[in-house]
PANULUM-85900 format. One line per field, with one value per residue (C-alpha): residue number from 1; residue in one letter; x, y negated, z negated. Coordinates in steps of 0.001 Angstrom, whole numbers, plus 500000, padded with zeros to 6 digits. Layout:
num = (NUM  ...)
residuo = (a  ...)
c1 = (X  ...)
c2 = (Y  ...)
c3 = (Z  ...)
END
This chain:
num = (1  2  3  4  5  6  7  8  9  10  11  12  13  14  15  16  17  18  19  20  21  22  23  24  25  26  27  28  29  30  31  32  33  34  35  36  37  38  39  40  41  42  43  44  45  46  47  48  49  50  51  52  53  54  55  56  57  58  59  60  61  62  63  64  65  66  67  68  69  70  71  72  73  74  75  76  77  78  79  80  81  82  83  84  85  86  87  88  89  90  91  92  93  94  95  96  97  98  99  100  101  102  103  104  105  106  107  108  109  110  111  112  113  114  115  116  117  118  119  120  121  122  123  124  125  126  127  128  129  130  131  132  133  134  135  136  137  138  139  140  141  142  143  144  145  146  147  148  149  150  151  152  153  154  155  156  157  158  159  160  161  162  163  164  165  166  167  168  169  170  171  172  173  174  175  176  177  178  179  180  181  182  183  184  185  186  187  188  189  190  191  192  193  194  195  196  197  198  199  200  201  202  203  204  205  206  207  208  209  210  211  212  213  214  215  216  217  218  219  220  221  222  223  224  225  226  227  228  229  230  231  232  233  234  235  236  237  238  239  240  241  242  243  244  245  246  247  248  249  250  251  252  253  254  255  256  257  258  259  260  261  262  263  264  265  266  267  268  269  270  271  272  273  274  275  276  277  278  279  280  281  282  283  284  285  286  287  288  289  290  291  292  293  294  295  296  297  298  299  300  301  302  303  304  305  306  307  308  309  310  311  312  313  314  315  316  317  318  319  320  321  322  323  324  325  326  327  328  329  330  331  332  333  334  335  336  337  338  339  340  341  342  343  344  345  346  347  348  349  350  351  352  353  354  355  356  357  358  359  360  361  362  363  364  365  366  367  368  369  370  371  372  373  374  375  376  377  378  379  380  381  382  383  384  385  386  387  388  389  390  391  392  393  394  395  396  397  398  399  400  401  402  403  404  405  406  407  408  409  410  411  412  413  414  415  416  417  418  419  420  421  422  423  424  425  426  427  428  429  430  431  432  433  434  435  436  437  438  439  440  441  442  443  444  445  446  447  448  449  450  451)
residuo = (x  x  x  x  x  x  x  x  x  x  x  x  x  x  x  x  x  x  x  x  x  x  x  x  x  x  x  x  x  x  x  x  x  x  x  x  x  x  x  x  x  x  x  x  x  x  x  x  x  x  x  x  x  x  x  x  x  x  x  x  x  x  x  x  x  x  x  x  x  x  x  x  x  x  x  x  x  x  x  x  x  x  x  x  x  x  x  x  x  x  x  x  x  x  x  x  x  x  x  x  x  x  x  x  x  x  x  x  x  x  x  x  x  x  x  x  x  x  x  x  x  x  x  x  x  x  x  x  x  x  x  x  x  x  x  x  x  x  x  x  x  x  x  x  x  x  x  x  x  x  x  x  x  x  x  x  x  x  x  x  x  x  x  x  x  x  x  x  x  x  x  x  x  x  x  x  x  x  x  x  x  x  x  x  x  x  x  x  x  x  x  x  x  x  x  x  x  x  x  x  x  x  x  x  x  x  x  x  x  x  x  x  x  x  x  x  x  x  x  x  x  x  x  x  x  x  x  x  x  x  x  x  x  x  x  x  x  x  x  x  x  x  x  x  x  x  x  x  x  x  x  x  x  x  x  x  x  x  x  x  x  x  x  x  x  x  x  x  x  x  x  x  x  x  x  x  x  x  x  x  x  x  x  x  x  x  x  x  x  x  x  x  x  x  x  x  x  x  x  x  x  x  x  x  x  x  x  x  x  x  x  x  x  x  x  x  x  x  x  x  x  x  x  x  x  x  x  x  x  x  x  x  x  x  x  x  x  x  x  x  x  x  x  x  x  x  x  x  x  x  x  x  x  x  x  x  x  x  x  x  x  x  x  x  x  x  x  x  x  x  x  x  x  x  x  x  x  x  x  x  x  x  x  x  x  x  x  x  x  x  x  x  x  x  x  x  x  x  x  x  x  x  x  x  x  x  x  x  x  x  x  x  x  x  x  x  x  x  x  x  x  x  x  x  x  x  x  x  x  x  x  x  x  x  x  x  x  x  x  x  x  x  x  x  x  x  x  x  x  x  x)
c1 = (497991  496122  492557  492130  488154  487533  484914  481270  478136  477403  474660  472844  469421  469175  466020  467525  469303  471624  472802  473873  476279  477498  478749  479742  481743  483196  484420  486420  488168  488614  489881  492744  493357  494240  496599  498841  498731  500034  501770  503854  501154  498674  501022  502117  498210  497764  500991  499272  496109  498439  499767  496815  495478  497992  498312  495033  494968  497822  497197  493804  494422  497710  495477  492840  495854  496881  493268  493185  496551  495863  492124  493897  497022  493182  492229  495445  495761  492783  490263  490080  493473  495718  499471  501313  504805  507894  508982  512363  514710  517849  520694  520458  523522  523789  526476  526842  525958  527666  525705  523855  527174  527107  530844  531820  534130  531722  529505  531465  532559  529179  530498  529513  532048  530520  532044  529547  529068  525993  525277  521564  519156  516975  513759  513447  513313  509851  507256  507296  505324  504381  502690  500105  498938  498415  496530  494961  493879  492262  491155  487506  487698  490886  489806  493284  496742  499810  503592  506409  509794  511903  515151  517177  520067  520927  519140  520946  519967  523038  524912  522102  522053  519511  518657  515683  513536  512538  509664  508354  504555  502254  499522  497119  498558  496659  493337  494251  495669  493344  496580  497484  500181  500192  502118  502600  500963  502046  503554  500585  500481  502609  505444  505502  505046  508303  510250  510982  513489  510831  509527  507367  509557  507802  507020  509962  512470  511170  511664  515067  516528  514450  512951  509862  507982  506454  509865  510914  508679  510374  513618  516269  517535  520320  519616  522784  523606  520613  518753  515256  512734  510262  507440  505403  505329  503327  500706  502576  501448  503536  504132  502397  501057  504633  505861  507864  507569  506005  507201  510580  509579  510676  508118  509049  507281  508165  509483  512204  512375  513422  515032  517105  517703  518237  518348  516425  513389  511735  509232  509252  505336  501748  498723  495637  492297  489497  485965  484456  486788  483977  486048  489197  488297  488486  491294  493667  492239  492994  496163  497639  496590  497848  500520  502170  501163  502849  505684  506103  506334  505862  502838  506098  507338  505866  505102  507311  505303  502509  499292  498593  495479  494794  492984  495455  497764  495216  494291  498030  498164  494832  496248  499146  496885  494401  498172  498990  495476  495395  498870  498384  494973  496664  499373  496504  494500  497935  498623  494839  494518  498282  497023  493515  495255  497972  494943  493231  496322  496488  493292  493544  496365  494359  491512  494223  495502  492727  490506  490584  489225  486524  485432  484893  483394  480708  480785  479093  476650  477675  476253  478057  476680  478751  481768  481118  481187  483954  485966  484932  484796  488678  489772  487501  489071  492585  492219  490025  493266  495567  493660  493250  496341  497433  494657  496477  499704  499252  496826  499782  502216  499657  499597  503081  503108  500556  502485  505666  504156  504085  500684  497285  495766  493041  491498  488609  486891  484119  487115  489297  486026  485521  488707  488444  485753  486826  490248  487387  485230  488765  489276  485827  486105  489452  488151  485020  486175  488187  485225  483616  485654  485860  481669  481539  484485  483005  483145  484669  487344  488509  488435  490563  493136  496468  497192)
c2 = (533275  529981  529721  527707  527235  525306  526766  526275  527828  530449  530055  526699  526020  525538  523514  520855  517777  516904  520188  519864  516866  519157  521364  518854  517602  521058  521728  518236  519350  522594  521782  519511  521434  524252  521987  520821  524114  524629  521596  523157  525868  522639  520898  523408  524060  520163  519873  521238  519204  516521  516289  517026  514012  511815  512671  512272  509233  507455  508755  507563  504065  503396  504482  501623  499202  499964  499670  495644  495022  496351  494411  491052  492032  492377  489063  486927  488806  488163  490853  488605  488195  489684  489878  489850  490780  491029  494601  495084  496428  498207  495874  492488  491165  487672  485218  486709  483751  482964  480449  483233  482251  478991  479207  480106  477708  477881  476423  473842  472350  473271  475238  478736  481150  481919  485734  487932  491227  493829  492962  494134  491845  491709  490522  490654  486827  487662  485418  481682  478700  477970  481748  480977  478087  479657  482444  479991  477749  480731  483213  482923  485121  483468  480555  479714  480414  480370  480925  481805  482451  484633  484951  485905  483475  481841  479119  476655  474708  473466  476054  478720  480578  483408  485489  485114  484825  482079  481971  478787  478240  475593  474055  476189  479334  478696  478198  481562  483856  482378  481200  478234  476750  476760  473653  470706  471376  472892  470653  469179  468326  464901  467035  470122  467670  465972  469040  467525  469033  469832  473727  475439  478131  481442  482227  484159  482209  479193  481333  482124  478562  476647  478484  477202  476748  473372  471857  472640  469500  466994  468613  469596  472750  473726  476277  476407  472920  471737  469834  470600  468406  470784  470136  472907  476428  479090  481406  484889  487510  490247  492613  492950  496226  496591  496239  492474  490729  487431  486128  485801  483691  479986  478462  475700  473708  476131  473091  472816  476723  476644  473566  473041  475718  478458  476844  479412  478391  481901  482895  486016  486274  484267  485262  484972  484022  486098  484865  488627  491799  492985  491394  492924  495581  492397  490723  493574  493632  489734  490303  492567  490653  487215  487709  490103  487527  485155  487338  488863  492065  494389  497690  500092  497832  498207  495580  493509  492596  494442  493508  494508  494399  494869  497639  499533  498780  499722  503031  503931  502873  505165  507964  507589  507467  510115  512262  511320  511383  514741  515959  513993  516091  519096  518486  517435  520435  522941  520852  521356  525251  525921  523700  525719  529025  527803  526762  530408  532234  529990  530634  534284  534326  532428  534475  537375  535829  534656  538029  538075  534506  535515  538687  536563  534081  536201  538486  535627  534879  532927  533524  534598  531039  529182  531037  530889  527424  526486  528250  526314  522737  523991  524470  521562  519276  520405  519894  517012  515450  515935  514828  511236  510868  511700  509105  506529  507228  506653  503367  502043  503296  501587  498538  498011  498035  495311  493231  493258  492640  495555  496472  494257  495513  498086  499924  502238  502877  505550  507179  507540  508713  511117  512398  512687  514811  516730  517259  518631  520822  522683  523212  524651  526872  528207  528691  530730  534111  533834  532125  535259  537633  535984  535725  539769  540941  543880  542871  545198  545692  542078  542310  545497  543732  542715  539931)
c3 = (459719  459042  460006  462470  462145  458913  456270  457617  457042  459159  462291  463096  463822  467702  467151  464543  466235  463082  462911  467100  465599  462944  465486  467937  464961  464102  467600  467545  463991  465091  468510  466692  464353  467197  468682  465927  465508  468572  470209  472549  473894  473908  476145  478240  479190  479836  482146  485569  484677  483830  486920  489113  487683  488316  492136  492553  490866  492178  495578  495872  494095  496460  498982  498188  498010  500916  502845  501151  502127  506161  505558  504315  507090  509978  508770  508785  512359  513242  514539  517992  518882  520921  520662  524254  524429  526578  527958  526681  529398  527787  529056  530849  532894  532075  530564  526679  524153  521174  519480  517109  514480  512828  512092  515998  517670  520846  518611  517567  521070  522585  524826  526518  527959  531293  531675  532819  531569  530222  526797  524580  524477  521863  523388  527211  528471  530716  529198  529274  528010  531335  531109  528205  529875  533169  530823  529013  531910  534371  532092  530700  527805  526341  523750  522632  522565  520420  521736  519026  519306  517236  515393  512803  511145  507591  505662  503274  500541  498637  497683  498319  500792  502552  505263  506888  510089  511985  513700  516137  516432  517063  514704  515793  514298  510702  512675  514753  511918  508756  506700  504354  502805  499354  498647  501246  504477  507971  511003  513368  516939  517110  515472  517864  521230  519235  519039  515461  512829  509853  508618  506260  504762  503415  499445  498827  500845  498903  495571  496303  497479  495387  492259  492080  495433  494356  494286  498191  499578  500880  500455  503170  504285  506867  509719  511701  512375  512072  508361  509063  506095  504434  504538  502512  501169  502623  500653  499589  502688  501447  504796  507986  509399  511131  508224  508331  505210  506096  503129  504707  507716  507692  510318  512695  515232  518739  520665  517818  518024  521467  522101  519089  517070  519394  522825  525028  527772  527421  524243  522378  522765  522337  520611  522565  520520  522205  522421  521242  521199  523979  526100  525580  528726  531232  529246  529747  533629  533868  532020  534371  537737  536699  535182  537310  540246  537474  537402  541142  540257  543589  543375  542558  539691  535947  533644  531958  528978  527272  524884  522103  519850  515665  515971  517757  514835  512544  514271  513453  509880  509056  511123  508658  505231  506534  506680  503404  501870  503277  501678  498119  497778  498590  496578  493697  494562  494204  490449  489240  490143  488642  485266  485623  485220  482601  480567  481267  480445  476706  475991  476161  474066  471846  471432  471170  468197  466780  466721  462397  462269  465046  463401  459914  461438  463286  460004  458168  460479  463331  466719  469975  471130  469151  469337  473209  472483  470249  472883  475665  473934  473528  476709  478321  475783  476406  480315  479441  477789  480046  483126  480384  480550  483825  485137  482601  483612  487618  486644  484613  487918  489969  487984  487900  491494  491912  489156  491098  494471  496207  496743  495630  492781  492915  490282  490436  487292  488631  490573  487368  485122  488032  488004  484017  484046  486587  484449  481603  484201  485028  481471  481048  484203  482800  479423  480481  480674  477392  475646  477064  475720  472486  471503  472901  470089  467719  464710  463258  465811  465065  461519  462047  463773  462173  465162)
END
């Protein structure tokens, strides 16, 4: 068998610095020299620590991704605004529409067959622009207001084509929601009172029609029968906390939404700016009394619309981490115990086969200390290795993630040190007992041995 601890004078005066490096030194070259020795053992013992690492690594830095992207997602919400919505009632009976197809010959001729029957509706037609200004008009804590309307069709450019979502606003939704475009600018006020045919389409709508987003100004693009001018490119948003991609919005002025692009006199919503979220108590209490008078809904009926508020959507998104923080450190905890043992169980083995080159070794004069030692700068190391690279592994993961656009980039140098040494302090844990065993072999005994 080759000995694994390379020729060295026997003990080391405690008291001399130099002779600490020499040992330090030793334990490096001896450590290595164990491994290649032993790949596959070596790796085997790193795998659980390995892993634990990476969990906890990956899990905590998606984690912090996550929080910016629901922090940026609280800001372009805004903390002080409210979201007020139509009830949706299962079926409606009213006539059934077909102008949702650009290539329908209702379409064509303008035309609407007037046969009554229950279809779905996708949003309940409850709320009305006359609604936000009555809210806006009688209710103190209300600053501002925004209507949209929603759907979903295809945009054309050319010979490119794409889903998407359009979504009608006023001006004031940048001021409300804390967003820019990026290239051109957004409609204004003459534009919206106009009902006029121009938009601001998303990042990656832009992307996909145009290429570049720079080069969709002042171009044209079709939205059923309608050429609507651009007239910028809005900053990438990524998702909101329900989880549409913003990016995939082309934003028109709400007039145009309503009146001539999908032809409706109802909105699917308005965002309310609040004057402090203290108020939101006596908002919903205003809320309910006007617009139920608003709506003349009798004491047995419920609502037909209902607000909503960022914090409630945040409350649900941290419910969701603190569940998966919860099961990533279990699942991290479950990797590091199973890679703590697999590193005990090597380094028995190893002080099992290693008893001759122990009993030499204390036979000319080394002390239990440094055999204690050697044996625990081992097993530290090896864990210490593994939890490296695990860390590296999940920042790369991570990384990648940011790179494509996924999450925003987060890294967390103290966390991954941390998680480093905690990798080591594993090893050393594992290692004790068998570092134990190893300085308290007789002599004799060892030399003995013919493992």
């Amino acid at each position: 068998m080759s000995n694994a601890f390379p020729s060295h004078p026997g003990a080391l005066p405690e008291a001399d610095v130099s002779s600490r490096v020499v040992s330090f030194r030793l334990g490096v070259r001896t450590a290595i020299h164990t491994f290649r020795a032993q790949p596959l053992r070596a790796v085997l013992a790193m795998s659980g620590v390995f892993l634990g690492a990476l969990l906890l690594t990956g899990i905590t830095h998606v984690l912090g991704g996550i929080a910016l992207q629901i922090e940026a997602q609280a800001r372009s919400l805004g903390a002080d605004v409210a979201t007020v919505s139509p009830e949706r009632p299962g079926f409606s009976r009213r006539p059934e529409m077909h102008s949702s197809s650009v290539d329908s010959d209702e379409e064509e001729t303008g035309t609407v067959e007037d046969e009554e029957r229950y279809v779905p509706l996708d949003i309940a037609a409850t709320l009305t622009p006359e609604d936000l200004e009555t809210v806006v008009d009688r209710i103190p804590y209300v600053t501002d207001g925004v209507p949209f309307v929603t759907f979903d069709d295809m945009v054309f450019h050319g010979r490119k084509r794409s889903s998407c979502s359009v979504m009608g606003v006023t001006p004031a939704y940048t001021d409300m929601h804390s967003v820019t475009p990026a290239v051109g600018r957004f409609f204004d006020e003459s534009e919206e009172a106009r009902g006029e045919l121009v938009c601001v389409l998303g990042d990656a709508i832009a992307r996909r029609l145009f290429g570049i987003p720079e080069s969709a100004k002042g171009e044209h693009v079709r939205i059923r029968r309608s050429m609507l001018l651009v007239l910028g490119v809005m900053q990438p948003r990524g998702a909101d906390s329900s989880g549409k991609n913003m990016d995939e919005i082309i934003f028109t002025p709400a007039r145009t939404g309503m009146q001539r692009l999908s032809s409706q006199d109802h909105v699917a919503g308005f965002y309310l700016k609040l004057r402090s979220r203290a108020f939101i108590p006596a908002l919903d209490r205003a809320l309910n009394g006007l617009l139920r008078k608003q709506h003349n809904l009798s004491g047995t009926e419920g609502n037909d619309f209902s607000v909503n508020y960022a914090d409630q959507i945040d409350d649900m998104m941290a419910d969701a981490m603190d569940l998966m923080t919860t099961l990533g450190f279990i699942g991290a905890g479950i990797s590091f115990f199973v890679g703590t043992l697999g590193i005990f169980s090597i380094m028995i083995l190893m002080v099992h086969a290693r008893k001759v080159e122990i009993g030499i070794r204390r036979a000319i004069g080394a002390p239990q200390r440094l055999i204690l030692q050697q044996f625990l700068f081992e097993s530290g190391m090896m864990a210490g290795a593994g939890g490296a690279l695990g860390v590296l592994v999940a920042i790369v993961i991570v990384e990648g993630l940011a790179f494509w656009g996924i999450l925003p980039g987060y890294l967390n140098i103290p966390l991954a040190l941390g998680v480093c040494l905690l990798s080591s302090g594993c090893g050393v844990l594992a290692g004790g007992y068998p570092a134990w065993k190893a300085a308290n072999l007789e002599v004799l005994a060892a030399l003995r041995s013919d493992s």
